[in-house]
C-alpha positions in Angstrom: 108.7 58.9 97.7 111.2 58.5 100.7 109.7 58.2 103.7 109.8 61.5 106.1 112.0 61.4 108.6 112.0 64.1 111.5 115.4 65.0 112.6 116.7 65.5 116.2 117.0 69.3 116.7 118.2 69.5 120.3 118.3 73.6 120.6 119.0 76.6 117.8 122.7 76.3 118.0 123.4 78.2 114.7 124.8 81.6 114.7 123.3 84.3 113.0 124.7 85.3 109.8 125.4 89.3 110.1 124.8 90.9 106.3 125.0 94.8 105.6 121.8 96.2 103.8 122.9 97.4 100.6 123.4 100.9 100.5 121.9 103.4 97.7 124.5 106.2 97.5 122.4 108.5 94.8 119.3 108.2 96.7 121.4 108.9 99.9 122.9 111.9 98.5 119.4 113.1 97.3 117.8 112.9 100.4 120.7 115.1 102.1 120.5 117.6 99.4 116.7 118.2 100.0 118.1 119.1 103.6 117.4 115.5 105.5 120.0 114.5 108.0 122.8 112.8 106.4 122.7 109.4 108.4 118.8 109.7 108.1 119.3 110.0 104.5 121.8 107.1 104.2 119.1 104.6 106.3 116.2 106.0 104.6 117.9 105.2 101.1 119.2 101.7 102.2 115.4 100.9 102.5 114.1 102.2 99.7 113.2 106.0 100.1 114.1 107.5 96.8 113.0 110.7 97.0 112.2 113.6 99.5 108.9 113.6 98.6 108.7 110.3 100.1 109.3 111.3 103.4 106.5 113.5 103.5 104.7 112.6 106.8 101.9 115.5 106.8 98.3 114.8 105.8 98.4 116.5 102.6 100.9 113.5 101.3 98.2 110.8 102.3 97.0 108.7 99.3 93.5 109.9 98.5 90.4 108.0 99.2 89.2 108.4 95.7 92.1 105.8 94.6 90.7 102.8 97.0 88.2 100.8 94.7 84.3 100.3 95.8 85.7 103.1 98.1 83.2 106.0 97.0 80.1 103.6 96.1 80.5 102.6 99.9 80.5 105.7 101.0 77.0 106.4 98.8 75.7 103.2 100.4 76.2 104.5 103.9 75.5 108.3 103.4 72.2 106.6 101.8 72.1 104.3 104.9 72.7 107.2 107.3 69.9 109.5 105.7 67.6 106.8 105.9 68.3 106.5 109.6 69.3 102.8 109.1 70.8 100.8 111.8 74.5 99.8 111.4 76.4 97.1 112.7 79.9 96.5 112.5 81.5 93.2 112.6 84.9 93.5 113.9 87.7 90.9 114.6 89.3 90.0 117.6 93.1 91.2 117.0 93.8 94.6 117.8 94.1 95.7 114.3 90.2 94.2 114.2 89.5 96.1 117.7 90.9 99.5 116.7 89.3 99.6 113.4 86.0 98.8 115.1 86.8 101.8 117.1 87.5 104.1 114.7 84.3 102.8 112.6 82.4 103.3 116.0 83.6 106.7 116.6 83.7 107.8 113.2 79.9 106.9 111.9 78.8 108.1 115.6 80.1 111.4 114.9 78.2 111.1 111.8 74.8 110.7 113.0 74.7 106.9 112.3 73.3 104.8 114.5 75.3 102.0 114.9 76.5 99.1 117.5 79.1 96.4 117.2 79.6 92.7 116.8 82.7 91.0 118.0 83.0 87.2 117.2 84.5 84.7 119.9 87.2 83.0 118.7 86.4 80.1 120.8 83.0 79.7 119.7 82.0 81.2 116.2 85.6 81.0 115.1 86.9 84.1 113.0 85.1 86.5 110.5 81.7 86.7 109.0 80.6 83.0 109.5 76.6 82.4 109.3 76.8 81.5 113.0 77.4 85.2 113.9 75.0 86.4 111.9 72.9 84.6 113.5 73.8 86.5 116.9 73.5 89.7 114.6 69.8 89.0 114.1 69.4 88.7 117.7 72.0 91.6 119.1 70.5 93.5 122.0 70.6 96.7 119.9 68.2 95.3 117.0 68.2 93.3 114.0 70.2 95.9 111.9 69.8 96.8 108.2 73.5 97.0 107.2 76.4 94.6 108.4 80.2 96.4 108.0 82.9 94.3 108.2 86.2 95.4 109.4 89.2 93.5 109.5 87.7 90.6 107.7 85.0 89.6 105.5 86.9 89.1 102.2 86.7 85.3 102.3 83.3 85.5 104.3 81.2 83.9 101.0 78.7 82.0 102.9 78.1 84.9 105.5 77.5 87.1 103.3 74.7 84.7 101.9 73.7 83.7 105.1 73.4 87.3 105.8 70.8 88.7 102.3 69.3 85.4 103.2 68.2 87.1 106.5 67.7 90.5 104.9 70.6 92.3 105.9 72.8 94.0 103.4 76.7 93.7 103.9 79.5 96.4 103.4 83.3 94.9 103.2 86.1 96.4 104.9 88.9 94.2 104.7 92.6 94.0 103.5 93.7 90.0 103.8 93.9 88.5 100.4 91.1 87.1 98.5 90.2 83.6 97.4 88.8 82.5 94.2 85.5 83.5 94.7 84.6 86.8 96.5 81.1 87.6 98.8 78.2 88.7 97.1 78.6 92.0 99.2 76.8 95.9 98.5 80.7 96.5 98.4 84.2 95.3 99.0 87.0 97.5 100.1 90.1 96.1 99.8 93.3 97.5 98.3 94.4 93.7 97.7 91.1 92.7 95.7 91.6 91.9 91.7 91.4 95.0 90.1 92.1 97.4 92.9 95.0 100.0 91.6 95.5 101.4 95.3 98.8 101.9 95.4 99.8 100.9 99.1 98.8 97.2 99.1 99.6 97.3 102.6 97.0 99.2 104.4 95.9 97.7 107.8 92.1 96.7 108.9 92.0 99.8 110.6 93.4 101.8 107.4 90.9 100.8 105.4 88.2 101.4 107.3 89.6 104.7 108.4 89.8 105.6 104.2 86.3 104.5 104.0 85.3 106.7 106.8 87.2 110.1 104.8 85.2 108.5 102.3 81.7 108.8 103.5 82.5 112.6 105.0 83.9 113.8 101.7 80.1 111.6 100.0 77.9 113.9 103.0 79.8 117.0 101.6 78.9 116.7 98.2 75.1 116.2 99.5 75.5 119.3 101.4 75.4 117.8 104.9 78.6 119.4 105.6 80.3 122.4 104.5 83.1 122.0 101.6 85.8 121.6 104.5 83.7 120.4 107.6 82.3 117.5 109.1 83.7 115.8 112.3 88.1 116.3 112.6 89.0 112.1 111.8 92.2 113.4 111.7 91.6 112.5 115.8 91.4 109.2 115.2 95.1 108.6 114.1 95.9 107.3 117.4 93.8 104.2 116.8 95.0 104.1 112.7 98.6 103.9 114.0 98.2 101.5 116.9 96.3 98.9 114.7 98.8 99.4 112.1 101.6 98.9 114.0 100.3 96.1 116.0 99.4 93.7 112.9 102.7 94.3 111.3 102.0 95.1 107.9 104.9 96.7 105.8 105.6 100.8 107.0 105.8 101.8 103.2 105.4 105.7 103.1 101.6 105.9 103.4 101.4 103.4 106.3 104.3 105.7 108.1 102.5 108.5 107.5 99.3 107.1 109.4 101.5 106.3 111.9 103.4 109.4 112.3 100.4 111.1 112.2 99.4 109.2 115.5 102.1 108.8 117.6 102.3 112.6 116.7 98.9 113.0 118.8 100.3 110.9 121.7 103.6 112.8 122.1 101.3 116.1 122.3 98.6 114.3 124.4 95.7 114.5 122.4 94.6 110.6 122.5 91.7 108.7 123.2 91.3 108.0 126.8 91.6 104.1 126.0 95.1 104.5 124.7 95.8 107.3 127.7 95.2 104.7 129.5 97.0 101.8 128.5 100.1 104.0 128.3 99.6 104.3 132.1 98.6 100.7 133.1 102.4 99.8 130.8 103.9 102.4 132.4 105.2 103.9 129.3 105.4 107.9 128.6 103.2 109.3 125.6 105.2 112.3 125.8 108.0 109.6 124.3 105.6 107.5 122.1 106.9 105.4 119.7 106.2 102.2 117.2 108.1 100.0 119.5 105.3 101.1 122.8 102.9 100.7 120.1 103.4 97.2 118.8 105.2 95.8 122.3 103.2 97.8 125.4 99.9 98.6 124.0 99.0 96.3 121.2 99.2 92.8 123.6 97.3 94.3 126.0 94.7 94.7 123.8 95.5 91.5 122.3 95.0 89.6 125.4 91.3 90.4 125.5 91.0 88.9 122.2 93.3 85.5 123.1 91.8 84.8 126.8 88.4 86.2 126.7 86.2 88.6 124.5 87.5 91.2 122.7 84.7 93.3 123.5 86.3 94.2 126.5 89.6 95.8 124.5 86.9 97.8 122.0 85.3 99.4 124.8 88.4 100.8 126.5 89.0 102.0 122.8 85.5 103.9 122.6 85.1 105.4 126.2 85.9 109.2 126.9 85.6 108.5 130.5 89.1 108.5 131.7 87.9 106.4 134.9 86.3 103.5 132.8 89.0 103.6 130.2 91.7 103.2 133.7 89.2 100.3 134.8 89.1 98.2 131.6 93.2 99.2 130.9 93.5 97.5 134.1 91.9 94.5 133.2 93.4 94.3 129.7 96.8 94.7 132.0 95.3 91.3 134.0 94.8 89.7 131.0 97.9 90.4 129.3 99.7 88.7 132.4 97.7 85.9 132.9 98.4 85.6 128.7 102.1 85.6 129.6 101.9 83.1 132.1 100.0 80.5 129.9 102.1 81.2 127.1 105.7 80.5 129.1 104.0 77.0 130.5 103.1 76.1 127.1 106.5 77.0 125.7 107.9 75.3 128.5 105.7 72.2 127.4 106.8 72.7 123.9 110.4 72.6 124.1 110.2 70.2 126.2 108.1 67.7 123.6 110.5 68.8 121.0 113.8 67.7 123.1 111.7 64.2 123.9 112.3 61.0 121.4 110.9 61.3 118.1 110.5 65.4 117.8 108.4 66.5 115.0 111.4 68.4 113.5 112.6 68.8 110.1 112.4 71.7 107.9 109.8 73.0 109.8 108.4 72.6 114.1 104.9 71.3 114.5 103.8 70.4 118.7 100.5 70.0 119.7 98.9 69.4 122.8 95.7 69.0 123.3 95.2 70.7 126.8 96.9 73.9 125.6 95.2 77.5 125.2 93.6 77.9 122.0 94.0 81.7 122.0 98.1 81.2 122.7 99.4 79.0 119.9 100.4 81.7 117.9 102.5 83.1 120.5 104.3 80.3 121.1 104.7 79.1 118.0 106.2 82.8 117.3 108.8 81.7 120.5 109.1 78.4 118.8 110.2 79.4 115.9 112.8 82.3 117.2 114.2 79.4 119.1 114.6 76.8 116.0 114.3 79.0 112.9 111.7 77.4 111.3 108.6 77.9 109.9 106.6 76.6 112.7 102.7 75.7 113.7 101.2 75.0 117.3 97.8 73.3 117.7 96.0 73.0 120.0 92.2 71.1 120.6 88.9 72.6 120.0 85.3 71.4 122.0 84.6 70.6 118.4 87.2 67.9 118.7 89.5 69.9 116.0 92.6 70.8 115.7 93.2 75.0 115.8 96.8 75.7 114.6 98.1 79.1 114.2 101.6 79.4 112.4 104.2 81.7 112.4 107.1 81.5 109.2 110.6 83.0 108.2 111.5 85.3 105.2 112.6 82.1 103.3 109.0 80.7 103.4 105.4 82.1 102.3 103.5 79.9 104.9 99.6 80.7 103.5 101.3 79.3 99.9 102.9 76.1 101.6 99.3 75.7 103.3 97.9 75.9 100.0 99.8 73.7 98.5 99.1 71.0 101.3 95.3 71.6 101.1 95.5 71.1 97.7 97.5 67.3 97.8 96.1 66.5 101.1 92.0 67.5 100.3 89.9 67.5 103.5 92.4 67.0 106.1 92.7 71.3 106.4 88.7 72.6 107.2 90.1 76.0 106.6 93.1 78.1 106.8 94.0 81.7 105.8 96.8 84.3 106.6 99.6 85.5 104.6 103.4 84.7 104.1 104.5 85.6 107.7 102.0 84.2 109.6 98.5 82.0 109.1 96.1 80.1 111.2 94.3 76.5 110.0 91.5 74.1 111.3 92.6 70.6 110.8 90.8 67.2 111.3 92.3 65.3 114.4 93.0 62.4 112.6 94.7 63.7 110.3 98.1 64.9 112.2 100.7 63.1 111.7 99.9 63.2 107.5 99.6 67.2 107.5 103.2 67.5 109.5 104.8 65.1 106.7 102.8 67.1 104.2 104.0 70.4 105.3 107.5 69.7 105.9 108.1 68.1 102.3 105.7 71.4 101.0 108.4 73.6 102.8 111.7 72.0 101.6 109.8 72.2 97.4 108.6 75.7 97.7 111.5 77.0 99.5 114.4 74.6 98.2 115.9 74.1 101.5 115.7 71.9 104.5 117.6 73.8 106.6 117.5 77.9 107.0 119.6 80.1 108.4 119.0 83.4 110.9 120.6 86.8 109.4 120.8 90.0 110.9 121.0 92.7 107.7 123.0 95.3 109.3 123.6 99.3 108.2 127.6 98.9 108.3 129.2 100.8 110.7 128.1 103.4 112.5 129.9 107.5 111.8 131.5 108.1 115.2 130.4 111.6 115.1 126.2 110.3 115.1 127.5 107.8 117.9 125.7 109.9 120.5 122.8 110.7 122.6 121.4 113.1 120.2 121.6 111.0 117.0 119.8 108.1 119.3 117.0 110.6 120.0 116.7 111.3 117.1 116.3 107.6 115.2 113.7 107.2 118.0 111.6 109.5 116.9 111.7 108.2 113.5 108.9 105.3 112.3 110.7 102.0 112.0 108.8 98.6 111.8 108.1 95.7 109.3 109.4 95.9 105.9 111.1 99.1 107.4 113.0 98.1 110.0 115.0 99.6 113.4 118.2 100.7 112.3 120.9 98.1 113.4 124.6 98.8 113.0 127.7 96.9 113.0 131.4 98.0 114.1 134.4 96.3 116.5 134.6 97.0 119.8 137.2 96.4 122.9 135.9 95.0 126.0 136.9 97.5 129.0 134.1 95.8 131.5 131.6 93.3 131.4 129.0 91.7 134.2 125.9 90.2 135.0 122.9 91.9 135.8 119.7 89.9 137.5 122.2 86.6 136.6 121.2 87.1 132.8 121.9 90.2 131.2 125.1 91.0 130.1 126.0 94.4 130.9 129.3 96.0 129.7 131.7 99.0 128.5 132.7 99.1 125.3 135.5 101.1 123.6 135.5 101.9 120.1 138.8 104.7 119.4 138.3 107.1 121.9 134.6 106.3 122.2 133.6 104.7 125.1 129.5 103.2 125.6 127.2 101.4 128.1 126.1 98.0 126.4 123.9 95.5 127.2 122.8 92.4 125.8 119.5 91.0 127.4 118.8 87.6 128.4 122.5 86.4 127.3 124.9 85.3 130.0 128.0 84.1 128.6 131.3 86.4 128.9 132.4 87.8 125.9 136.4 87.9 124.7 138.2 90.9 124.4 138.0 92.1 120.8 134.1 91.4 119.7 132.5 92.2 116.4 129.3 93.9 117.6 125.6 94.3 115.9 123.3 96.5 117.8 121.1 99.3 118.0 122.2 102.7 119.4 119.7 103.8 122.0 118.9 106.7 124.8 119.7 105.8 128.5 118.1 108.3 130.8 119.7 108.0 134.3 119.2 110.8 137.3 118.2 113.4 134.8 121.4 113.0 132.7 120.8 111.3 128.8 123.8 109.1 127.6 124.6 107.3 124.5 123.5 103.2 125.2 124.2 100.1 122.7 121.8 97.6 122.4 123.5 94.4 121.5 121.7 92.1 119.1 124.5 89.9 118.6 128.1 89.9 119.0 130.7 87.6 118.6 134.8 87.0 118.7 136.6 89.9 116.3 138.0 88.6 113.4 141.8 89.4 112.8 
């Protein structure tokens, strides 16, 4: 086998390759028929909407509980557990998908009579999930031994701590939707549409959607026992605020049941009916609920609560989620706010750091980006291997050093690579040099011995280029063609921004040719112009790009709302653009 040699990468330097989405003209015109908006239909179609029953975003259209597997014999195991007046503890996880779905456990069970507390591991010191180290701390939390350990957001690969666990005699529930290994826990129950066997049709529910089932679960399990009435039993239809800002924030796919959830929430924000947390956080980002949408979800909310998680404890980000006091809620907002700066500015040092190692002799560079440092932020590497790998376009991992003298490295990949496979696949030539690893095709986080560096970057670059068949990859932006000049308007934009867009369902991006009547620089790095396209004429601006654009440009961007002195115009947001051909 050739040696592998690392290739000198000095900046990403290749263009984008713009692509339109293929379009699904009977689907469109079945959509419009069933009275949806014609450009609506036409986007909706391009992604896979075939029917108008599929964009059905009330509560009646949610997939029922009874479809989750385990799902009803948890529900008998906690209705049995809440009868018995057993005490409950929830293991959360400390992303905000793992934060809100310990929040809508909390709140839910609560309003259930449980009694129940929670347990957030730190990822600095007992490292992530159900690990026998924090059931150790659950033995000893401050609110009691408890009978029952829930996990939420994790737990499927958590074999050993669920023995460590009966071994202690404490009984464990499963709430999790990561993929499963070989060999699953020894749990009371596992719920997890992505477990073998599992015919749940959405296989992309959230942490904080399965839990959120389970919970409709359990009410519809204490209404057969006669707790409740037929039809009562505490409103978690309430709780949809939390569903959709964990669900947007881990970026599953937005098929139709996941869009629901979130529709359902942002629906409660627009109206103001929110939990004083998310009230809260909305303020301290200086965003309008009245407005709410994905994007505030997964860009203004979700990294604040993040940044508990990353810098600190995570606990602080699940209380703001469970307090009705508005003044508490402002308080810890405020500090998640802190956080989330001080997060920004370690992360831009260490990028800063990065780029600079990479643009030193002998980069690490090939198919893939690997930098490590070993005074850098454990809780940051996956950000700024995220920004590394915008920057080169490859799948990319960042380490940084552990007190236990290992390596943490969290990844982030591209569409043309699964990164948990190429992982596997390394673990499995390379045995004992990866402690552990897990995630999924996007994005994946490993502990790796010290020593054994330099072997896993070789290893993982020559996994890439076999499982992907490529040593080089290029960026594309899949565009919706061009835009009708009749939904070029203020209106139409309003309109798309109320709609759910996200991963595997994404912001609506158009493509046409424009002539440039102005163009200057705002803050000496936006681009700000006028463009003219027939007798159209828009505000444009392309952020964080500086160079002056020719005359005729071939444009991809999205059409957004610009509110200005009361008055509501038409705005492009340019996501590339480049010289017109012909």
């Amino acid at each position: 086998m050739a040696a592998w040699q690392p290739r000198r990468v000095e900046k990403m330097v290749v263009a984008p390759k713009l692509s339109n989405r293929p379009a699904n003209h009977p689907a469109a015109q079945a959509l419009e028929a069933a009275g949806i908006h014609p450009l609506l239909s036409r986007l909706w179609a391009a992604r896979g909407v075939m029917r108008a029953s599929d964009t059905l975003l009330k509560w009646s259209a949610l997939i029922p509980p009874t479809e989750l597997t385990h799902g009803e014999h948890a529900a008998k195991v906690l209705a049995d557990a809440l009868q018995a007046k057993k005490r409950l503890l929830i293991i959360a996880d400390y992303d905000c998908d793992g934060a809100t779905a310990c929040a809508v456990g909390l709140r839910a069970l609560r309003s259930m009579g449980a009694i129940v507390d929670f347990l957030v591991p730190n990822r600095f010191e007992t490292g992530y999930g159900l690990s026998p180290a924090v059931v150790d701390l659950a033995v000893e939390h401050p609110a009691g031994k408890p009978d029952i350990l829930i996990t939420v957001d994790n737990g499927i690969a958590s074999v050993d701590g669920v023995q460590a666990a009966r071994l202690a005699g404490m009984d464990v529930v499963i709430t999790d939707h990561h993929l499963p290994g070989d060999t699953l826990p020894d749990a009371l129950a596992i719920v997890n549409p992505n477990q073998p066997g599992c015919g749940f049709p959405s296989k992309n529910l959230a942490g904080v959607g399965v839990i959120f089932y389970l919970m409709l679960a359990l009410r519809a399990e204490l209404r057969k026992r006669g707790v409740y009435p037929a039809d009562g039993g505490p409103r978690l239809d309430n709780l949809a605020d939390l569903v959709a800002l964990g669900t947007v924030a881990d970026v599953v796919k937005l098929d139709a049941n996941n869009r629901l959830l979130v529709t359902q929430g942002l629906q409660k924000m627009r109206s103001g009916r929110m939990q004083a947390g998310l009230r809260a956080l909305f303020a301290v980002a200086a965003r309008e609920p009245g407005q709410a949408s994905a994007f505030d979800l997964g860009f203004a909310l979700g990294p604040r609560i993040n940044a508990a998680g990353r810098l600190a404890d995570m606990s602080l980000g699940i209380n703001c989620l469970t307090t009705d006091d508005e003044g508490v809620a402002l308080q810890l907002a405020r500090e998640l706010d802190g956080m989330n700066h001080e997060r920004r500015a370690i992360e831009t040092t260490m990028r800063e750091e990065a780029l600079a190692a990479l643009e030193a002799a002998a980069p690490t560079i090939g198919a893939t980006v690997c930098v490590y440092n070993p005074d850098w932020h454990q809780g940051v590497v996956g950000l700024v291997a995220s920004r590394l790998k915008e920057t080169y376009w490859r799948p990319t991992l960042a380490f940084a050093r552990s007190d236990a003298g290992e390596l943490r490295g969290s990844g982030r990949s591209i569409p043309d690579v699964h990164l948990r496979d190429v992982l596997d696949l390394v673990s499995k030539r390379h045995p004992g040099i990866i402690l552990k690893f897990g995630g999924h095709a996007m994005a994946a986080g490993l502990t790796l011995r010290e020593d054994a560096y330099d072997t896993f970057i070789s290893g993982f670059d020559l996994a890439v280029k076999e499982l992907s068949g490529k040593d080089s990859f290029e960026p594309i932006i899949e565009t919706d063609g061009s835009l009708e000049t009749g939904y070029a308007n203020a209106e139409v934009a309003g309109l798309l921004q109320q709609q759910v867009w996200g991963a595997g369902f994404p912001a609506p991006i158009f493509r046409d040719t424009f002539h440039v009547r102005q163009q200057r620089l705002l803050k000496d790095k936006h681009l700000k112009l006028n463009l003219e396209r027939g007798h159209q004429r828009f505000d444009a601006i392309w952020f964080n790009h500086a160079d002056m654009l020719p005359e005729h440009i071939d444009v991809a961007y999205r059409l957004d709302q610009n509110v200005w002195n009361g008055m509501v115009t038409a705005q492009l947001i340019i996501e590339y653009a480049c010289a017109a051909q012909g």
